[in-house]
Every structure is written in C-alpha cells, then in structure tokens.
N, C-alpha and C positions, 0 to 999 in steps of 0.2 A: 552586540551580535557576534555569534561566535561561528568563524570559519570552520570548515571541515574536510581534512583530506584523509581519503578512499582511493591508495594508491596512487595513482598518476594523476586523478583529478580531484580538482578542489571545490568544494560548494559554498556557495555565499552566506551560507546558514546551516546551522548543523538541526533545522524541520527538515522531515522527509515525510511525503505521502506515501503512504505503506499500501500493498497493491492486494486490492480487491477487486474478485471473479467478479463480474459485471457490474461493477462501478468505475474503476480508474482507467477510464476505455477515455480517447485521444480527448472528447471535448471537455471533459472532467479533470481531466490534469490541466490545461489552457488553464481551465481558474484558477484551480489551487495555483497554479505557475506566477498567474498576474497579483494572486494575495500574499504572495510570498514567501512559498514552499523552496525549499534548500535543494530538496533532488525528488523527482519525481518516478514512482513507481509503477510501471505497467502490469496490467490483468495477468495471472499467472497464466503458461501456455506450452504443452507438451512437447517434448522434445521428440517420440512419437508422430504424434498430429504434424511437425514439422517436415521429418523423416517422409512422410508418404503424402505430402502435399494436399496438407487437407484443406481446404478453399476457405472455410471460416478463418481459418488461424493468419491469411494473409492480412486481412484487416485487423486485427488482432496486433501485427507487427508493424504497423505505420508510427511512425514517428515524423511529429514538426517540426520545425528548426527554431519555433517560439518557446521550446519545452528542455532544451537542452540545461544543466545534465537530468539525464532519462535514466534509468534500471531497466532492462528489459530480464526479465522473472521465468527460469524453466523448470520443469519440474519432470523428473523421471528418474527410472534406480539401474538404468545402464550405463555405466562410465565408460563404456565406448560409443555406444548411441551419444549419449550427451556431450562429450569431447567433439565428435564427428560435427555435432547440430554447433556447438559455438564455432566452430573454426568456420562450418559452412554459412554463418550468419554476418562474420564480420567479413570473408571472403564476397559475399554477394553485396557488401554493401549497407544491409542494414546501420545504421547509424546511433547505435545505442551506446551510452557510455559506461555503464558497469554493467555487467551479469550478474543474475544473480540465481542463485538454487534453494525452491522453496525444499524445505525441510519441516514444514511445519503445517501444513495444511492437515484438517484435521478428518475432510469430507472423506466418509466411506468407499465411495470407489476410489477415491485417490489411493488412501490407506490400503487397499484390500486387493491391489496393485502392487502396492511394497514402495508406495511412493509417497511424497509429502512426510508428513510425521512420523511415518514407518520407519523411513530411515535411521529415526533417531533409535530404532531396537536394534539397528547394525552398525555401530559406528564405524566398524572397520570397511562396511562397503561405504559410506557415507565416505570415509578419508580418500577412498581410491575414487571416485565420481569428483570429488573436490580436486583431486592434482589432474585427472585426465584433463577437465576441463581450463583449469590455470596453465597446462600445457600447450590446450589448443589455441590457445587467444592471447592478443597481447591486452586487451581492456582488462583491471581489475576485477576479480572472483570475488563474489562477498556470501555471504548464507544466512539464513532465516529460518531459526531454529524454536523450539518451544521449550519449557523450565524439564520438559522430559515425557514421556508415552504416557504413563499416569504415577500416580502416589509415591507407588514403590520401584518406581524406575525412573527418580530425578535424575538426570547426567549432564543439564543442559554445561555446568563447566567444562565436563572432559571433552564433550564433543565441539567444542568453541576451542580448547585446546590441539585436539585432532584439525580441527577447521584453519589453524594457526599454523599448525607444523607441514599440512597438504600444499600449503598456498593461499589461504584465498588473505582480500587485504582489509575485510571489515564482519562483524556476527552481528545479528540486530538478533533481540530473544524476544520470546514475547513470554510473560509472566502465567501462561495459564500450560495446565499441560494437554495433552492429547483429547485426554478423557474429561475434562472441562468443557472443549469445545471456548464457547465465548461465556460460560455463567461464571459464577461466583469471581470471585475478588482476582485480577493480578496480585501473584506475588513478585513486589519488586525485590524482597531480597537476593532472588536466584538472579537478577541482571546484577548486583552488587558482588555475587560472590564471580559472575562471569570476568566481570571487570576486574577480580583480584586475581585471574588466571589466566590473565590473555596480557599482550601489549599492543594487539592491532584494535583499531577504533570498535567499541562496542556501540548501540543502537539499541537504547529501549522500548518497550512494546508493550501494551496494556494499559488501558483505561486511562489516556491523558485525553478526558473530553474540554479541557479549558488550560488558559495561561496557568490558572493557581497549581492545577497538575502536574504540570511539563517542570513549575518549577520545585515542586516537591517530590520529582522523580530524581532532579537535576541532585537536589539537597543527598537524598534516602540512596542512592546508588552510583552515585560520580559517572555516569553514563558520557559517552563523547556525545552522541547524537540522541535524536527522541522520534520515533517514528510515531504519528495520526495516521488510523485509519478507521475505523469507527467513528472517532470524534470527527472526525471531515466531512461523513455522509448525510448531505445537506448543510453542511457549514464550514464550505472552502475558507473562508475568513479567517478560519480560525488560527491559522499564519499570522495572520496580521495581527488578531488579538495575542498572539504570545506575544511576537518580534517584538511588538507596541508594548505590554507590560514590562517584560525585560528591559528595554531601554529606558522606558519611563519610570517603572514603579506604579505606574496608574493603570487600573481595568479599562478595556477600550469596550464600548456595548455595542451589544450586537447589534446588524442591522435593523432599521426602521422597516414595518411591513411595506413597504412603498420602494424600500433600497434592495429587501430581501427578493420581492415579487419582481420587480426589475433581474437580478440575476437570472435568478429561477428562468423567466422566460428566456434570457439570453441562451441560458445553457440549453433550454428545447430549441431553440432555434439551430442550435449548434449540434445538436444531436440528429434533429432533423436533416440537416447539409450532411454532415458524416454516414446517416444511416437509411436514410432514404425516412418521409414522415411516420407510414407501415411502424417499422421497427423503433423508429428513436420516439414517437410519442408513445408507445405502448412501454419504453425502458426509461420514462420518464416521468411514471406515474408513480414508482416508488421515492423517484426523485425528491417531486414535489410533495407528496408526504413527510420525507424527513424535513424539506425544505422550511415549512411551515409549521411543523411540532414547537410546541410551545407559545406560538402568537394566536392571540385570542381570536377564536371562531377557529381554531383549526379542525376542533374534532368533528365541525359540523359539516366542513369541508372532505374529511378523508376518505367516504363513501361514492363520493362523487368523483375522487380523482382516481378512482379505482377503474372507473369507467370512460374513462377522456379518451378521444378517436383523435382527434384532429388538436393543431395547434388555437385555431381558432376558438373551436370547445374552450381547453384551458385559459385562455388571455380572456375571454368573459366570464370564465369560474371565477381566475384570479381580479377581475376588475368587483364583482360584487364581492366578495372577500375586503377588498380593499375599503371598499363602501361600507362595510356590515363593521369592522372594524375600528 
C-alpha cells in the first residue's frame, strides 16, 4: 500500500474517489471510506451558489468526521469569487481537507459559463483562480483537469504545469478530452507525459473499472495516485479489490448477491436518514441499478427499480431478487 502526500496532508492510500454530481453526496463516500478509499471526493459545488446562499448547496457542504481526508470540489471562472469562497469556507469552519478546482467537467452549462473544462481554453485565467485561491486558504489547492478542450487543443501538460508554478499541491487528469464527454478510450499517455512535466503528485483518471486497471495504469504512466469514479458507481468495494490485489497478487471477487444486497440497502438506509425517504429513495434507484448490473436476474429487475417509492418496495424487490437468484 502506497501512502500519498497532498501537501500538508497524508493519505493512507494513494485510491481516491473522484467526485461525481449526484453520486458522491455524504452516504456514498461513508462506504467507499469503510472499503478503503485513500481520500474521498465531494459532489462538485458552485462557488456562485455558495456566494448568494443557495440552501441546496448547504447540504451539499456537510462533512463527517468518519470520512476524513475529504476534497471539497468548486468550480467557477472568477478568481476573486473563488479566492473570497475558499477563504470564507475554512473561515466558517467547514472542515474539509483539500480544495479542489474542477477544470474539467464537461456538462454544457457549466462549459457555456466558462467554467469546468472551459478553463482549460484560458490557461492564463485558469493560473490566476489557481493562486487566488492557494492565497486564500491554508489547506492544499489541487485541480482536476482533462487531456484538453478536444483533439486539437491537447494542453493537458502545460496547464498542470501552469497548475505547478500558481500554487496548487497535486493535478489528477483524466485521459478523455472535453469533446469526448465519458466515450471512447482514456488516453493514458497524456497522464504519462503529465507526470514528465510536473514534480507535484499527479492523479490518474479514466477508465480504472478493476484492480487489473489501477495496476496497468500504475505500469503505462508512473501516476502518484489513481482516482475511481465510474468504476465505484455501485461498487464502493472496489478499494478493497485493488488494496487486496496489490498486496496479495491475488483477485478478490466481488460481493456475493446476499453481500451486495446487504450494502445496497444499507446505503438506502443511509440516504434515507441524510435526505429525508422523498428524495434519497427516488436517488437511489440508479443506485441500485448499477448496484446489481452484472448478478444474474439483474436485467429483469431494472424496470422495477425505476419505480421504487418506498424503502420497503425495494427490501421486497431485493428479497425476491435474492430468491430468483
């Protein structure tokens, strides 16, 4: 197992859950946290929304004390707005261990805002939001960048070098560009050539949905860290199946349908307590879709969890699931 330091703080493992808009929201990190995630990544959240107190975003910014270290993820293209928001975040108390500034997000109104992945067509406004913000705060500045806008606009090196020289204390890339979105292949070469032009910890990004991944990423680009985010939706475990292969050499298999089902409801349960039943079983029906892909009788099930009202619903879906199985 291989430590990881990110400035002032050190992680027990250089896995990180990579933070996904309506997935890595507080009950969903708890598991990855207990399967063995190195640093855990919060939902990306406006620095805007923040500014004018928008009432969603307060829950959005909760943090446990079972999840530490946390990332808390903002995203905006004013470097005094977003200097202002980190200084006013650790001033009030939020408790998060690194900042981070997504760069990379690809969704249309973000982009069309001049934010997210935009950034990466202004490096120079990217570098001045980068030191504002390493000005305002004493927790490490890290960024979360893509291989570049599209095709003919790779830069993902120079702006990890920009990200280098502003301040911040770690780059994670992810291998797809802008205009990709999530299809075709990560290319890991562009984290390899990141890593020949930076000396602050790099973080890879793209398509590690297993151990065999994480270690053929490890091989193909000498990466410091490996960020899952993809590969985690519906398989927090997946911590555990690297940590367990790296140490051992041996594949760990996945949960049992009866180990799986078991999580699965834990984590509605938990969603339900965090979000009232309303909202966290109706955000918990993608859940248990990915939860379940791949164990026999899933696809007869996926229609049905489209429709789930209640806890109870699901625990008698997942009980005859269990049976049919």
């Amino acid at each position: 197992m291989q430590t990881l330091q990110i400035g002032n703080v050190t992680l027990k493992n250089n896995l990180i859950l990579g933070p996904m808009a309506g997935v890595t929201d507080l009950p969903f990190r708890l598991l990855c946290a207990e399967q063995g995630a190195g640093l855990l990544c919060m939902e990306m959240v406006s620095a805007k929304a923040i500014l004018y107190n928008n009432k969603n975003t307060k829950a959005m910014l909760k943090i446990d004390e079972r999840e530490h270290p946390v990332s808390l993820q903002l995203f905006g293209s004013d470097p005094q707005i977003m200097g202002d928001i980190a200084r006013r975040l650790e001033d009030e108390g939020v408790p998060f261990d690194i900042l981070d500034i997504n760069m990379g997000c690809p969704v249309p109104k973000v982009v069309n805002n001049g934010e997210g992945s935009a950034l990466m067509k202004d490096p120079i406004l990217a570098g001045q939001i980068i030191e504002s913000m390493v000005k305002a705060t004493s927790r490490p500045v890290t960024v979360k960048i893509r291989k570049g806008f599209d095709d003919a606009h790779v830069n993902a090196p120079e702006l990890a070098h920009i990200a280098q020289e502003s301040g911040a204390a770690a780059v994670a890339v992810h291998g797809r560009t802008r205009e990709q979105y999530y299809s075709g292949k990560a290319d890991w070469s562009v984290i390899r050539k990141v890593k020949e032009s930076v000396t602050i910890p790099v973080i890879g990004n793209g398509d590690i949905l297993s151990a065999a991944d994480a270690i053929r990423m490890r091989e193909e680009t000498g990466c410091d860290g490996f960020m899952i985010a993809r590969g985690a939706q519906g398989n927090p475990w997946i911590f555990k199946q690297i940590l367990h292969e790296w140490e051992t050499g041996e594949p760990l298999e996945k949960p049992s349908p009866e180990e799986m089902t078991e999580i699965m409801l834990r984590h509605a349960r938990m969603q339900i307590e965090f979000k009232g039943e309303y909202v966290g079983i109706r955000e918990m029906r993608k859940h248990a879709a990915w939860y379940t892909a791949g164990y026999h009788g899933a696809s007869h099930l996926r229609g049905a969890l489209s429709e789930v009202e209640s806890y109870e619903q699901l625990e008698a879906m997942m009980c005859g699931f269990l049976r049919d199985s």
